[in-house]
N, C-alpha and C positions, 0 to 999 in steps of 0.2 A: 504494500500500500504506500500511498505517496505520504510526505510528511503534513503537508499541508491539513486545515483543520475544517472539517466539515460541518458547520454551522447548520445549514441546510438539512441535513440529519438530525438533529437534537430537537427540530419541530416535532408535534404532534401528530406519533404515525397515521392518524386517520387525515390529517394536511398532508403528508407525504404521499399516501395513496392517492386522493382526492388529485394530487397535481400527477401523478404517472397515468391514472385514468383518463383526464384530459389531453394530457399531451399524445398518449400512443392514439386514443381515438380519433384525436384531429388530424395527425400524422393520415391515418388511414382514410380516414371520410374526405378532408379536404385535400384533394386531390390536385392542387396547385401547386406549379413547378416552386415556387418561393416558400411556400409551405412548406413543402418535403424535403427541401434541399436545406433550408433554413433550421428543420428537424433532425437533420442527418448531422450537418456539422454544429449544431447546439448539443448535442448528445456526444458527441467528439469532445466539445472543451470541456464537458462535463467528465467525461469520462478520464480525458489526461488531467483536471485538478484531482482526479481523487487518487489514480493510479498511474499517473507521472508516464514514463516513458515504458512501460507496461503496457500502455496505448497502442503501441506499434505494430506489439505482436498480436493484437486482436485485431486492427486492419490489417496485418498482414492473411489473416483468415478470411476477415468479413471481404475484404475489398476483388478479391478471385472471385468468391463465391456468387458477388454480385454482378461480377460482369460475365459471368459464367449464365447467370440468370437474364440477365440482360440481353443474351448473345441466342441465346434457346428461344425466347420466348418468338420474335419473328420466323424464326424455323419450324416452329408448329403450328403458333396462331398467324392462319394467314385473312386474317379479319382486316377490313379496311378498304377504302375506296382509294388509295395512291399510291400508287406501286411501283415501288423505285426499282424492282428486276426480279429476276428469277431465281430461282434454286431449286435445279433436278426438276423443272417444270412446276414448282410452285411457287406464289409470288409473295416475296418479301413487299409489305407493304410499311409506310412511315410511321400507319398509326398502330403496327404493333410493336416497331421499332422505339417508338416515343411508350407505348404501355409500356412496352419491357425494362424501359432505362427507371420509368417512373416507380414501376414497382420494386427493382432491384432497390431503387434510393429508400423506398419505405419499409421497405426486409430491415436492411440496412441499419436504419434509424431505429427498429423498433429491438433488434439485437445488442444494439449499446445501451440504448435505455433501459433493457432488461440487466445489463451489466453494473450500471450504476444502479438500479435498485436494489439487484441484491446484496451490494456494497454496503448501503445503508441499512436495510431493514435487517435486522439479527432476529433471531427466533422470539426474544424476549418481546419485540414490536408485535409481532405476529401473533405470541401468543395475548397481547394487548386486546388485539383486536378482536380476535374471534372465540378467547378463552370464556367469555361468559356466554356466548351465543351456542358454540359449538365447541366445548371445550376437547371430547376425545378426538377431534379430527382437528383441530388446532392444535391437539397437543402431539400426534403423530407427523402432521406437516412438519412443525418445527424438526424434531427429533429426525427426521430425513434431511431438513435444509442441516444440520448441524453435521450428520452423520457422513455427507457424500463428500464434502472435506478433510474428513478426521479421516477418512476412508482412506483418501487421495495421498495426504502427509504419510500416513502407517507404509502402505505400500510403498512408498518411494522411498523410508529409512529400510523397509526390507528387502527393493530393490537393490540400492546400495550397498545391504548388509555381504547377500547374495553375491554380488561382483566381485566383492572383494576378496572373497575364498573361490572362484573361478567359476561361477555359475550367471554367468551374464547374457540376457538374452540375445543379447545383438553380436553373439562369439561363438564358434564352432558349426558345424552342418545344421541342417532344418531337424535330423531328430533330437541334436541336443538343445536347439533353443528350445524347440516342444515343450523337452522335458525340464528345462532353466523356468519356464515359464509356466507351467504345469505344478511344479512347486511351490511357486512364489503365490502361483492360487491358493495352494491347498495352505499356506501359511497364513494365508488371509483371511480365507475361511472361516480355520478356527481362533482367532481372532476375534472378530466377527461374532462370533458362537458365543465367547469369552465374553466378550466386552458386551452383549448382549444378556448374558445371565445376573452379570458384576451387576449395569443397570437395572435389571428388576429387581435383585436382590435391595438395590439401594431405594428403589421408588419404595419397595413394598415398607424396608425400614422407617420410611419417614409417614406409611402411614396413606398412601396411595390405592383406592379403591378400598379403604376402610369405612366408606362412609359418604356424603352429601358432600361436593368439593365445594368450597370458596371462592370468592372472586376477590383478587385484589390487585389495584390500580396504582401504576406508579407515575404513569402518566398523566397529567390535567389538563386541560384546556385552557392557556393563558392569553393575556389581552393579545400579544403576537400571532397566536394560533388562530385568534377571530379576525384579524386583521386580513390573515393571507386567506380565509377560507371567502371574505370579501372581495380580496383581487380573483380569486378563480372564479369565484358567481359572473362577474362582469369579466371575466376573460371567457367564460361559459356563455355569455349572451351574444359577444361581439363573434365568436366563432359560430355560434349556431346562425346567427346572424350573415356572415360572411358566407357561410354555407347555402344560406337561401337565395345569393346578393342582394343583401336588402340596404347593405353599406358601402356602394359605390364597385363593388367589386364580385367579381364571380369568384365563389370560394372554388370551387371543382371545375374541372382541365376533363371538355368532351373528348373522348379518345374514336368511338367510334359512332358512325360510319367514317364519320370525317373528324380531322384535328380540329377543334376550338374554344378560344378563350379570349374571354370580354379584352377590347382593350382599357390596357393601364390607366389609370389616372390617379390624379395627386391623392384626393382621398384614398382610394383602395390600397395604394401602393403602402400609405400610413401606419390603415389596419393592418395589411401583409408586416410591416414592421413593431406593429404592438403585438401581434401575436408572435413572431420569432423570438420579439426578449420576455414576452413569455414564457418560452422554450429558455431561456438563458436564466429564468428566474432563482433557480440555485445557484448556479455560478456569479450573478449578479450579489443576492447575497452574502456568499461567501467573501468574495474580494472585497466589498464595502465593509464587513468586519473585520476580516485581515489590517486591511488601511487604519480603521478606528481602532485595532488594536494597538497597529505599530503607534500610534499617534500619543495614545496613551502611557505608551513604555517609554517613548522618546521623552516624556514629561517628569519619571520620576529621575 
C-alpha cells in the first residue's frame, strides 16, 4: 500500500458505498465518451494515491485486456450502418468499432474502482453494514474477503519455503513441477483445515451461536457524513438529469444504427465536468487534507 493517508476511507461506510454505487452506475448508464473516459482515468488517480506505483502492474493487466476487448468486439458484432471494410467477408462497421472502444473504457473503469474499494472497505465496514440486517451472510462475506489474502501471503511463505530445499515449480520436467506443485497444494490444504478448526474453536470460545447475537456500532453518522451524503443526492439529480438531457447535454452516446451525440455546449460541457470531479471526489478530498495537514505541522 502507498504511504499516503486515506481520508476518504474513515467516512461513513454506508457514504463510501453510496459514492461506489453512483459512480460505477453512471460509469455504465451514461454512456458518454467524457463520462467514461473521465471515469476511467479518475479511478486511475485514485487508485495510484492509494497504491503508488503498484498502479502499473494493474494496467499492465487491465490495459491488454481492454484492447483485447476492444479489438473483438467489431469482429463479431457487425451491427451498424458505416462500414469502414471487411473481414473474411464481414463488415467491420464504426459503430461497433466506437461500442467496442466504449465498453473496453467502462470494463476498465469499473475494475479499478473495484480495486480501490476493496482497498478501503475491510471486513469490519462490511460487517457494519449488513451485521444487523443479515448478520450470518455478512459474517461469512467478511470471513472470505479476509481469508483469500491470508490465503495468498500463507502460500507464497510456503512457496518460498518449498524453493529453497529444491522443490520449485518453475524447475525440472513437467512431472516434477506437477509434483512441486501438487505439494504445495496439499500443504495448503491442511492449513486451511487447521486454520479452519483453530477459528471455530475460537468463535465457539467467545461464545458464538450460544444465543440471540448483538449488534454493535462503531460507526456514527457525523455532520461530514451528512454533508457528503448531500453532495451525492444533487450529484444523483444532475446525472439522472444528464441522462435524460434535460441539462443542456445528452448524457448517453447513440451507438447504433448510426453514431450520435448532441452537440457540445458550454452548459453540458460544465455538467460533463461536475460530474468527472465527482468521480475525483476522494482524491479531491484526500489532497485538501494532506495540504491542511502539512499547513498545520508547518505551524508548530
Amino acid at each position: 500500500m502507498n504511504k499516503n493517508r486515506d481520508i476518504f476511507g474513515t467516512y461513513n461506510p454506508y457514504v463510501i458505498l453510496a459514492f461506489y454505487v453512483l459512480v460505477i452506475v453512471s460509469t455504465i448508464i451514461l454512456s458518454h465518451p467524457a463520462i467514461t473516459v473521465g471515469s476511467f482515468l479518475s479511478a486511475i488517480v485514485y487508485t495510484f494515491y492509494l497504491r503508488g506505483r503498484k498502479t502499473f502492474k494493474m494496467l499492465a493487466f487491465v490495459l491488454p485486456m481492454m484492447l483485447l476487448g476492444a479489438i473483438l468486439n467489431p469482429l463479431f458484432n457487425h451491427r451498424g450502418a458505416t462500414i469502414i471494410t471487411y473481414f473474411r467477408q464481414n463488415p467491420i462497421t464504426a459503430e461497433a468499432v466506437a461500442f467496442g472502444i466504449a465498453s473496453a473504457f467502462m470494463i476498465g473503469s469499473i475494475l479499478f474502482w473495484f480495486a480501490t474499494f476493496n482497498d478501503i472497505m475491510s471486513s469490519e465496514k462490511i460487517m457494519y453494514m449488513g451485521g444487523k440486517v443479515a448478520p450470518s451472510i455478512t459474517l461469512v462475506f467478511s470471513m472470505v474477503l479476509r481469508f483469500v489474502p491470508h490465503f495468498r501471503q500463507q502460500m507464497q511463505k510456503v512457496s518460498d519455503g518449498q524453493k529453497a530445499i529444491g522443490r520449485d515449480v518453475a524447475s525440472g520436467n513437467l512431472r516434477e513441477r506437477a509434483g512441486h506443485g501438487m505439494r504445495i497444494m496439499s500443504i495448503m490444504t491442511t492449513w486451511s483445515l487447521e486454520n479452519s478448526v483453530d477459528m471455530a474453536d475460537s468463535m465457539k470460545a467467545r461464545g458464538f451461536g450460544a444465543g440471540r447475537r448483538s449488534h454493535f456500532a462503531i460507526y456514527k453518522i457525523t455532520a461530514r457524513d451528512r454533508v457528503m451524503f448531500i453532495v451525492m443526492l444533487i450529484a444523483f439529480v444532475i446525472m439522472l438529469s444528464a441522462g435524460y438531457g434535460y441539462l443542456g447535454m445528452q448524457g448517453t452516446m447513440d451507438f447504433y444504427p448510426r453514431l450520435y451525440i448532441e452537440k457540445p455546449t458550454i452548459f453540458g460541457t460544465g455538467v460533463n465536468m461536475l460530474i468527472i470531479l465527482f468521480f475525483l471526489l476522494p482524491v479531491i478530498i484526500n489532497v485538501y487534507e494532506d495540504i491542511k495537514w502539512k499547513h498545520l505541522i508547518s505551524k508548530i
